[in-house]
N, C-alpha and C positions, 0 to 999 in steps of 0.2 A: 657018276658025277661028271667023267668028262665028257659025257654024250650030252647033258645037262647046259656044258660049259656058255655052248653059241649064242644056245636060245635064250640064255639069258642075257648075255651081252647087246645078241639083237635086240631084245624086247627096252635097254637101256638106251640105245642109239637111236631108237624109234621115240621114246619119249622125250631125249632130247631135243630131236628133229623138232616135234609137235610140240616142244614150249619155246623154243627158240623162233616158230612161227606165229605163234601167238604172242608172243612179245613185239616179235616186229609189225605184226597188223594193229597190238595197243599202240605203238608209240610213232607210228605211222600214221593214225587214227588222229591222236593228239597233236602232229604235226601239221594236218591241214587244216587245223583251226588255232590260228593263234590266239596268246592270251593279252589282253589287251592291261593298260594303265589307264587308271579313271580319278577324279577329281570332279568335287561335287557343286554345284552353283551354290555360294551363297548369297545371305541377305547383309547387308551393313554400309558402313562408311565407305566411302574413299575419295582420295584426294589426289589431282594432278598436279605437278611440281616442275619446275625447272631448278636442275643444279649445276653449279657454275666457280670458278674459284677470283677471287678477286682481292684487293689491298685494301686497309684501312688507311684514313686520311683525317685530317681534319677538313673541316666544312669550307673553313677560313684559312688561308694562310698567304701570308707578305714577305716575299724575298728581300731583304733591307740588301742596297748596293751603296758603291761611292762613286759618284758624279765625278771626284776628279783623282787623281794620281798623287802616292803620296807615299810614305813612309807611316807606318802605325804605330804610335805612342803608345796609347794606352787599351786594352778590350777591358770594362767595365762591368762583362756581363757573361755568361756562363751559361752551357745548357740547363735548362730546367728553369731559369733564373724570371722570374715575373717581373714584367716590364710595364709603364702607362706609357699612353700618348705623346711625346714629346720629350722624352728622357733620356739622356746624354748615355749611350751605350758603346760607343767608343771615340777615338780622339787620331788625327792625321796631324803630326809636324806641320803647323801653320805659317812657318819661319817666312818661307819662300811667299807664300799668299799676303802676308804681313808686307812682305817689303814692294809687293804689285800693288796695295793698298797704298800705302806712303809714295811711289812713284806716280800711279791713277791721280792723287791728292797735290803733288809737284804742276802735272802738267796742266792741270785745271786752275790751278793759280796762273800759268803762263797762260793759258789761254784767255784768265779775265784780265791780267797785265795789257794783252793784246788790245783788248774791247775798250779798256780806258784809254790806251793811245788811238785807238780810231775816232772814239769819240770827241778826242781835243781837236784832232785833221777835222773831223767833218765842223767840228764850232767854227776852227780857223775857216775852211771852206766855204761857209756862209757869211764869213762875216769878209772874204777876198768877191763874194757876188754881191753882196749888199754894195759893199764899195764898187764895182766896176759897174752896176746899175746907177749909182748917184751921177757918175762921171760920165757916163752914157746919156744922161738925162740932161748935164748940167750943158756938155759938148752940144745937144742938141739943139740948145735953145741959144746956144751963141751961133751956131750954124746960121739957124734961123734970121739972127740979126748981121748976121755977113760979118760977124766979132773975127770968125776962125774957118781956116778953110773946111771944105766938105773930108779932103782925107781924114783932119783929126778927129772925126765923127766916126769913118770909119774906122780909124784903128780903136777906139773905144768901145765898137760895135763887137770886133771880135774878140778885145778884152774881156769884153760883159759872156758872150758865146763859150770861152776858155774857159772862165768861173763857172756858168752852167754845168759844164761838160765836168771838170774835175768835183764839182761839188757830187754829182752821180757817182763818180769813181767812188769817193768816199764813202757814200751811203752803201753802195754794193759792196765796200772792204767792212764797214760795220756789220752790216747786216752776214758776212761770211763771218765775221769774227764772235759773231751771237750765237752762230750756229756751231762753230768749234768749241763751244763753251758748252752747250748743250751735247755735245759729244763727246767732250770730257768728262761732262758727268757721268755720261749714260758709262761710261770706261770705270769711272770710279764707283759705281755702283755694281758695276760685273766684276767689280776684284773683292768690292766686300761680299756679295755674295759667295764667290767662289771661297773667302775668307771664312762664312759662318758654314759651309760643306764639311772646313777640316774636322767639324765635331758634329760625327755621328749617331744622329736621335734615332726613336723608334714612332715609325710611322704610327703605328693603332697601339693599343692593351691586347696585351696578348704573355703567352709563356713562348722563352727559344727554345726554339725545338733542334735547330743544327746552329752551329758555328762551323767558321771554316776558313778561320784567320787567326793567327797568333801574335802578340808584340813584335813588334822591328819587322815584320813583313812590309815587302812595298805592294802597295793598289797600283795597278795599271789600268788607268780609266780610259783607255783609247778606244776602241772599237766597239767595244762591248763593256756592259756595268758588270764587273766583279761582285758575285755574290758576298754578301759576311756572312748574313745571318737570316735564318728563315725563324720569323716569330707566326704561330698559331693563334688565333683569335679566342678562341674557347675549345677546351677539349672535351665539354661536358656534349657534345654535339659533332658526334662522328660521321663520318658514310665511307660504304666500300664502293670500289668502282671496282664493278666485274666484268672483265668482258664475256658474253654470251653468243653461243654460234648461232648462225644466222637461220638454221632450219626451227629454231626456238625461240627466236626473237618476237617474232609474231605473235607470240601467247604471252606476250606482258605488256602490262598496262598502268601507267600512273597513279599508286592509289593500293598497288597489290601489297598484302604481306608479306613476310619474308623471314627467316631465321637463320642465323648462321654462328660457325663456333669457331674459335681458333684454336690454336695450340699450346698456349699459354695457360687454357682453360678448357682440358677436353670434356668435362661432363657437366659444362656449361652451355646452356643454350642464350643466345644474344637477338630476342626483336628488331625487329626493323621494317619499315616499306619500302615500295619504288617511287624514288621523285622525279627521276627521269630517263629516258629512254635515247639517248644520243643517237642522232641517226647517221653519224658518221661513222663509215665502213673501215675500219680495220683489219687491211691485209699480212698475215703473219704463213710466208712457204704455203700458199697459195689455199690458206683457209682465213674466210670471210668470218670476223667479229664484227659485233656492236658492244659499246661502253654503255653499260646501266647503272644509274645511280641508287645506291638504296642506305636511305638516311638510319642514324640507331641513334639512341641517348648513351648516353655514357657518364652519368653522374658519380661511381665511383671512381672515374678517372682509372680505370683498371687496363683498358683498350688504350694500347700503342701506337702511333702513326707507323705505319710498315709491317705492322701485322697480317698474315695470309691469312683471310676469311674464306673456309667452306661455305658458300652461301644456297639457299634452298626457299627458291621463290613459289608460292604456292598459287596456281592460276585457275582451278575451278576444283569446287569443291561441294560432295553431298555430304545428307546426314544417315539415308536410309535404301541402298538402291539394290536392285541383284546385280552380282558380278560373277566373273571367273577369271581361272588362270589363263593368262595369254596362252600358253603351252596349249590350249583347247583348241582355240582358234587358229593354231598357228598347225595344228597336228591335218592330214590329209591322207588318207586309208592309202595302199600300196595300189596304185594304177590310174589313179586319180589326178585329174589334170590340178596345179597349182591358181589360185588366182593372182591377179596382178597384184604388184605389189601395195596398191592407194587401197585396198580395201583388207589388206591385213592389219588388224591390232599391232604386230608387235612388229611390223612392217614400217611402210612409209607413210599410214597414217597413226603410229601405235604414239607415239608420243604427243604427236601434233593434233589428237584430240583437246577440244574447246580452246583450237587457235582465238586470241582476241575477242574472249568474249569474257562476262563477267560471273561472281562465282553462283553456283547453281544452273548452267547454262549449259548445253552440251552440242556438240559437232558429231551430226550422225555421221557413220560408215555400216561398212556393211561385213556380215561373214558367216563363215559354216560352223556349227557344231557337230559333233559327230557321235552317236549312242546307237549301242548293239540294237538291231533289228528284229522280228519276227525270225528269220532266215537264221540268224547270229552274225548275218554282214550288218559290217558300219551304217547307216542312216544319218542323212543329214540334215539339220533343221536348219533355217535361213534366220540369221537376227539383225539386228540394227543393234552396234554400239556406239557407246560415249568415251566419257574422259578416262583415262587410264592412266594409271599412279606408276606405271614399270613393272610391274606383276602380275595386275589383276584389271579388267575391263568391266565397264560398267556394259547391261546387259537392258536394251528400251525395249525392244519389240522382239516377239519371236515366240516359239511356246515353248517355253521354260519356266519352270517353278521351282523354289528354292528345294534343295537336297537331290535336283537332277545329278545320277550320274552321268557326264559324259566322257568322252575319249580326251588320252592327252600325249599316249602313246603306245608301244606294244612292247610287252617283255622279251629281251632278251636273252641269250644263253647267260649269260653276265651275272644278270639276274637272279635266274633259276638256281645258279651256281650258288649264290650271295644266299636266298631264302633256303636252298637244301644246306647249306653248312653246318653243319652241327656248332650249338651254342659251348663256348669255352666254359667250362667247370670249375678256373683257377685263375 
């Protein structure tokens, strides 16, 4: 037995040798050919979208201020509180405006007191030339007959001249005194104005939406108009303003649909369209928005002015097209040069497919598919895509048919790890 001992031991070390090399040549084998991840083209829908977050508002709304400064009597009116046209909604201490009324009203009397004393000066006036024309006339005609010397002629001459002269005076002080008179109106008419300010109406029909004043507060109308109260026109007629970044702006259009939800109602979806496209740039830490308008109904009054809207503008849309996962187009075999970035999907044209166009429309690009070979190397087809929803790319030209597999990546140890693990039993 112990002469037995070696040869068998050798004949174990030799078999291990020779399975531990055969192993390394299997898994040596299967390491120069990787195994790949595949995903299959399909055939269906899909739909391009831009999403955005934006505020609900009303369509309408009138900030009511006060024109003049003042102490606040009464607020009449309440949030929520439905208000017409024309309807006394709060009240300013008139005390002070009342007594610039009654003063405006003083001076406009003195000033027609004025008008009638000029006007007695200019009768007396007239009737001080009447007279020094008679007397002028009367001296001339004794001149004539050598009755009275030439001077009494003249001093009559400049008597008559005097009267001329002052009679002017008079008419110039009347007519200034016409005009003080019309200028005390126009005074008495800016203090009752300012008198009918102290009670605050509501410009349109509408519901308040804010208040922002209490009793015994004072207005300071100096510089700027003191908000009270912001009334809403109708709430049955909402819109969010979103603002949208600018590499997405391009692919909306007046007219597109729209859905969005709040938080008030997460498993509510809420209609809507775009009514407008503001082209005014909104700089916020050096990224470029635009403001979009997108109108909703709101008949049950459920929608808040200040609500944050998820909004989800839809910009082209199929019924039946082939696609695939970006992950496809985006995948490129190990050694293989990358393409520029404008003709990747999920790149820098992946979103901005059917920039500005309308729905069923599409904005070609270009890009590689990649499907095992003859060889077992990668193969790459050339296609033409369209619009792309954020997942999956619509698929126009190229030879592809639906149920192609192609590449979208390659398994990892990770992987192998994850699919070798034995299933839990508990």
């Amino acid at each position: 037995m112990s002469a037995r001992r070696p040869l068998i031991l050798a004949a174990a070390v030799a078999a291990l040798a020779a399975g531990g090399f055969g192993a390394y040549k299997y898994f040596a084998a299967a390491g120069a050919a990787p195994a790949w991840k595949f995903a299959a083209v399909e055939s269906g829908p899909i739909t391009a979208s831009v999403s955005a977050t934006g505020t609900l508002n009303p369509v309408a709304s009138v900030q009511v201020s006060s024109q003049i400064s003042g102490q606040l009597r009464e607020i009449l009116v309440d949030f929520n509180s439905i208000v017409k046209a024309g309807q006394l909604i709060a009240q300013i201490a008139p005390e002070t405006y009342e007594h610039r009324v009654h003063q405006a009203e003083a001076d406009l009397e003195a000033a027609r007191a004025t008008v009638a004393v000029q006007q007695a000066e200019l009768y007396r006036a007239k009737v001080n030339l009447a007279d020094a024309e008679r007397d002028h006339a009367r001296k001339q005609s004794l001149v004539e007959k050598n009755f009275i010397s030439p001077a009494e002629l003249d001093k009559a001459q400049t008597t008559l001249e005097a009267a001329r002269a002052q009679l002017s005076v008079v008419e110039a002080q009347a007519r200034n005194s016409a005009a003080l008179v019309r200028q005390r109106e126009a005074q008495l008419g800016q203090a009752k104005v300012d008198l009918s300010r102290t009670e605050i109406r509501a410009p349109v029909d509408g519901i308040v939406i804010k208040r922002s004043v209490e009793p015994g507060q004072t207005v300071a109308a100096s510089l700027q108009a003191p908000e009270l109260f912001v009334i809403a026109r109708n709430l049955t007629d909402m819109q969010v303003e979103t603002a949208v970044d600018e590499a997405d702006v391009g692919r909306l259009q007046v007219g597109q649909e729209a859905q969005f939800t709040v938080d008030a109602f997460p498993g509510r979806r809420f209609k809507g369209t775009v009514t407008q496209v503001r082209k005014a740039a909104q700089v916020v830490s050096n990224v470029v928005t635009y403001i979009v308008i997108v109108s909703a109904a709101n008949p049950d009054l459920i929608l808040l002015p200040g609500m944050t809207a998820n909004v989800r503008i839809v910009t082209a849309q199929k019924d039946k097209v082939l696609k695939v996962a970006n992950a496809a187009l985006r995948f490129r075999p190990p050694g293989s040069e990358s393409p520029p970035a404008a003709s990747q999907p999920g790149g820098g044209m992946g979103m901005g497919m059917g920039a500005g166009l309308g729905k069923g429309k599409s904005a070609l690009g270009t890009g590689k598919l990649w499907v095992p070979g003859a060889d077992g190397k990668p193969a790459a087809i050339e296609v033409k895509t369209g619009i792309n929803d954020g997942n999956q790319t619509e698929l126009i030209e190229g030879d592809v048919k639906e149920g192609l597999r192609v590449i979208v990546g390659t398994v990892t140890a990770a992987d192998k790890g994850k699919s070798a693990a034995p299933p839990r039993m508990f």
